[in-house]
Every structure is written in C-alpha cells, then in structure tokens.
C-alpha positions in Angstrom: 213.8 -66.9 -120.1 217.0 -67.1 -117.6 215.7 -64.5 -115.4 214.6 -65.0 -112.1 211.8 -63.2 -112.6 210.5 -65.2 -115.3 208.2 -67.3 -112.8 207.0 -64.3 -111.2 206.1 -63.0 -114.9 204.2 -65.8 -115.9 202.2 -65.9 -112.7 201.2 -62.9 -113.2 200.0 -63.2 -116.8 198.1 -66.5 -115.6 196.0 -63.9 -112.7 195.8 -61.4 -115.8 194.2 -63.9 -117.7 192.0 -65.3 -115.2 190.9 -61.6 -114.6 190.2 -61.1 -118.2 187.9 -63.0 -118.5 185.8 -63.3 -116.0 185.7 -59.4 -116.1 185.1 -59.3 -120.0 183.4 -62.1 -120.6 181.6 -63.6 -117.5 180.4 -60.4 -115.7 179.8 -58.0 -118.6 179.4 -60.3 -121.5 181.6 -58.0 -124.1 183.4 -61.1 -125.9 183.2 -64.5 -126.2 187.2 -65.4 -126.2 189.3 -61.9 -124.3 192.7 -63.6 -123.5 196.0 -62.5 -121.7 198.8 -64.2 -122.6 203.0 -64.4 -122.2 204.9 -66.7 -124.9 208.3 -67.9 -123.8 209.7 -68.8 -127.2 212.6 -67.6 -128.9 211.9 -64.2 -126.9 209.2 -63.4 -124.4 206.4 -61.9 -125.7 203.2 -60.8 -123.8 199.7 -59.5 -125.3 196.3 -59.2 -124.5 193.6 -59.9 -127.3 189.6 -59.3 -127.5 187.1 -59.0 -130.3 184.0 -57.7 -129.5 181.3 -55.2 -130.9 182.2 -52.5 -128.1 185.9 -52.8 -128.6 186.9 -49.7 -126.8 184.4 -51.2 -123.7 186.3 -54.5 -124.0 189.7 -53.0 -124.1 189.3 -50.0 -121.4 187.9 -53.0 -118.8 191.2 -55.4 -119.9 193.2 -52.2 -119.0 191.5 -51.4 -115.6 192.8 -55.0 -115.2 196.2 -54.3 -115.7 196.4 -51.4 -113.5 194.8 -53.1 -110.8 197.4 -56.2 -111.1 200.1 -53.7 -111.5 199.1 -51.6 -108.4 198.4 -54.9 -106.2 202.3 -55.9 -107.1 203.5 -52.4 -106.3 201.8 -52.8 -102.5 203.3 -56.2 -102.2 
C-alpha cells in the first residue's frame, strides 16, 4: 500500500469495474452483479467475480476487458 503506484492501481480497477459491467451486464445482459475489484487490506488483493448461466460468455467478455485496459496503459 506504500507504493507509488498504488493510486494508479486503484484507478485502474475503478475503469475495470466500470467496464465490467456495462459490458456484462448492460450491453449483453450475461449477469446481474459482474464486479472488478482491488482490496487494500492487510495485502492488496484484486479479483474479478461473475455468476451467470453462460459463465464462460461472462468470463471471456471480463477478459477482453482486461486486455483492452492493459493494452490502453501499455500505449500511454
């Protein structure tokens, strides 16, 4: 949590999130509740979560999501 990059982390998770769902849940309707997430507790600790009845649907859109936010930060 001392890390300068911390704030940059947390940012991101916050797009990630925002991405999640509108991707999962807004535009294709594959889960009520998709989330993206970073804990700063003890440790830092990141995740995404979904349930849905196309899982694999749900999870390979949440990934496309993380490439594209990984990609846009290797450009920048």
């Amino acid at each position: 949590m001392t890390t300068p990059d911390i704030y940059a982390m947390r940012v991101a998770s916050s797009v990630l999130q925002n991405r999640v769902f509108v991707e999962v849940r807004v535009r294709r309707n594959l889960s009520y509740a998709p989330d993206a997430f970073l804990s700063s507790n003890e440790a830092n600790v990141g995740g995404i979560y979904v349930s849905a009845v196309d899982a694999n649907q749900a999870v390979r859109v949440m990934l496309d999501e993380i490439t594209r936010l990984a990609a846009r930060a290797a450009r920048s």
